[in-house]
C-alpha positions, 0 to 999 in steps of 0.5 A: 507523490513522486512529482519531478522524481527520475526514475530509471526503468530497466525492461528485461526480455519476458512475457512479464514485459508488458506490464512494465507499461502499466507501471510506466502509466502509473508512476507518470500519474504521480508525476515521475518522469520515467526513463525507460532502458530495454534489453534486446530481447525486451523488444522482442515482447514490446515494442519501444515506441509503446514505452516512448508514448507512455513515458515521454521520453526516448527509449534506450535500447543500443549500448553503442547508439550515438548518445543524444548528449554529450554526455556517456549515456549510461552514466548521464541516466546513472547519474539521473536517476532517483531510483532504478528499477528493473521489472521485469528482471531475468534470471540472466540480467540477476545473474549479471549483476550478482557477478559484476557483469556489464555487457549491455545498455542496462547492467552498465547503467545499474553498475552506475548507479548510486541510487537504490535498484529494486528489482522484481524477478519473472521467469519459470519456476524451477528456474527461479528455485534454481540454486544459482539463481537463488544464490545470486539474489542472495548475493545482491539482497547482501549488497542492498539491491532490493526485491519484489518477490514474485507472485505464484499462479499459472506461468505463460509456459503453463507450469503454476508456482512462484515467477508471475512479476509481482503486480505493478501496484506492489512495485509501485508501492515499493517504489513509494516506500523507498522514495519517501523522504518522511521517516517521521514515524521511526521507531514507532508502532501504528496500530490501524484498523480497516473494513468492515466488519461481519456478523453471523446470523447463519452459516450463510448469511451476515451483517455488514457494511458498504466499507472496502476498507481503502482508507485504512489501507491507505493509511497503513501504507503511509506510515510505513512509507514513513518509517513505522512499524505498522500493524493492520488488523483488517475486516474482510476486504478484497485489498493487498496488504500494502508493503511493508505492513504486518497484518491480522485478518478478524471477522466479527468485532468482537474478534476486533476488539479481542485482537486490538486490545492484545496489540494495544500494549505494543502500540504508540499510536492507534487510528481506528478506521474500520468500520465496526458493526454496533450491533450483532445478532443475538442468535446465531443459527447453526443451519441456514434459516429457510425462507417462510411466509412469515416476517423475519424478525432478528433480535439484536446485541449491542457489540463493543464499542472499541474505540470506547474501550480503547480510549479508556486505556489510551495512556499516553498513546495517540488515539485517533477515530474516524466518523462517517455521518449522514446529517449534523456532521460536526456535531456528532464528531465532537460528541465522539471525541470527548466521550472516546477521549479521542486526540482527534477524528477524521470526520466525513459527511456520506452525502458529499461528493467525492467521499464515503465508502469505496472510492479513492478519493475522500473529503474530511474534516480533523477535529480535535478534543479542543473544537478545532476544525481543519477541513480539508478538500476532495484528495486522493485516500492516500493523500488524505492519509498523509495528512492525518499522519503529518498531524499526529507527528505534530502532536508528538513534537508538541508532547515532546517539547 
């Protein structure tokens, strides 16, 4: 997703420096080629030769080394870069950049450049709630230098509040959100639903499923890379909220049914991914129910059936459902297309290999109100997602013609 993209990471000194190697890993796994540039006082914390291993690249650290090009360095790698991202970033290199200082190696490079700076601050908290620091970040958010907000938890000096760097996953998802060239979906509502859902039989105890809810993330996280509004109401999972997106937590699924129907006037386009409980108790105890000799029988209710419901109010909306099979595949989805009055659903077999519930990968087929089948091989989630936004785009330039 970022194949051949530059990016430019600056590394400031901090504990929070070692995890600046695990986003260089994981933004060389999506192809980027990464160019890392440390303070002095980065290396005090990590070493560059671990940065020039997971990079490739050589490692940036003297402001006035002899330039490996003819070219002045810090406005070669300026020039090369597609994106800048500092992480972590000090409240002393924040403060250098809010007042246009460039003493060094990075913040000449960062005064350079012409492409978006994201930065993700670390640093103690009541340095962070400081008002000259927040003033500063006030100053570059005004000029268009984007931020990762720290996370709160227990901080390397002990204290516990806001400061922790925010974990390489969420930058690297604000890295793919402000990289993505597709703003097909702007102007947009995508209403998504993920997870599982649960329901009571006691205090203790629930129905559920095997579902992580993964796909539905990805998919949520794709559309707003791709300029939508977008709205998850979620099952409970152990995921973050992907960048970007607005998201509702619901339980059972008549708690789903309420909350989406009450979006659902809002929403342009609506893919139903979760994966809903058909039935529920019928009786719910209100005391935990205690271990006998006797069998246990549980009666049953039917629970709505959603994406039944909302294709009855569908409109001009685009409605997109997702089926998981065991057996007859095909067959079954194109039952639920017509009868859901679906535009199409993504359909995957639970017994191939690469797809079905938590993992990142999966393998489905698209097939549509008119019988065609598009299958597409083992992806990854998020690429799988693509896709099935990529068709919906389609189907809103062929409406609008």
């Amino acid at each position: 997703m970022l194949q051949d993209k530059n990016i430019v990471l600056g590394v400031c000194g901090g504990i929070a420096a070692y995890k600046a190697c695990e986003l260089t890993s994981r933004l060389r796994k999506l192809g980027a080629r990464v160019h890392v540039i440390m303070t002095k006082s980065a290396t005090e914390f990590v070493t560059p030769l671990t940065f020039q291993s997971l990079s490739l690249n050589q490692v940036v650290t003297d402001q006035f080394s002899a330039p490996r090009y003819w070219e002045i360095e810090h406005i070669s790698l300026a020039k090369l870069a597609d994106a800048f991202v500092i992480a972590p970033a000090t409240a002393n290199m924040i403060g250098k950049l809010a007042n246009g200082i460039a003493d060094d190696m990075l913040s000449t490079t960062v005064m350079a450049a012409k492409t978006p700076v994201i930065i993700a601050p670390a640093m103690n908290t009541n340095m962070l709630d400081n008002p000259v620091v927040q003033r500063n970040i006030d100053a570059l958010k005004a000029l268009g230098y984007i931020f990762v907000e720290p996370e709160e938890g227990l901080l390397a000096c002990g204290d516990v509040g806001k400061g922790k760097l925010a974990d390489p996953a969420a930058i690297l998802e604000r890295i793919l959100h402000v990289l993505n060239p597709k703003k097909d979906l702007a102007g947009k509502t995508v209403l998504v639903t993920a997870g599982p859902t649960q329901e009571a039989l006691d205090p203790v105890r629930f129905i559920t499923n095997h579902s992580t809810g993964k796909m539905g993330y990805a998919v949520a996280a794709i559309a707003a890379r791709r300029g939508a509004r977008v709205v998850l109401v979620s099952g409970p999972t152990c995921l973050k909220t992907p960048e970007g997106v607005e998201r509702h937590n619901v339980r059972s699924a008549l708690e789903m049914f309420e909350k989406v129907t009450a979006l659902l006037p809002e929403s342009d386009i609506i893919i139903k991914s979760a994966a809903v409980a058909d039935y529920a108790p019928a009786e719910v105890s209100g005391q935990k129910i205690k271990k006998s000799d006797d069998e246990l029988n549980i009666a049953l209710k039917r629970n709505p059936d959603i994406l039944y419901e909302l294709g009855k109010m569908k409109g001009s909306r685009i409605l997109v459902g997702f089926a998981m099979e065991t057996e007859n595949l095909v067959e079954n989805a194109l039952v639920k297309v017509k009868k859901k009055n679906l535009d199409f659903i993504v359909a995957n077999d639970l017994n191939v290999e690469g797809a079905g519930f938590g993992t990142d990968t999966n393998v489905v087929k698209l097939i549509d109100g008119d019988g065609g089948i598009e299958s597409i091989s083992i992806k990854s989630k998020l690429e799988i997602a693509d896709i099935i936004l990529d068709r919906i785009a389609d189907k809103m330039k062929r409406t609008c013609v």
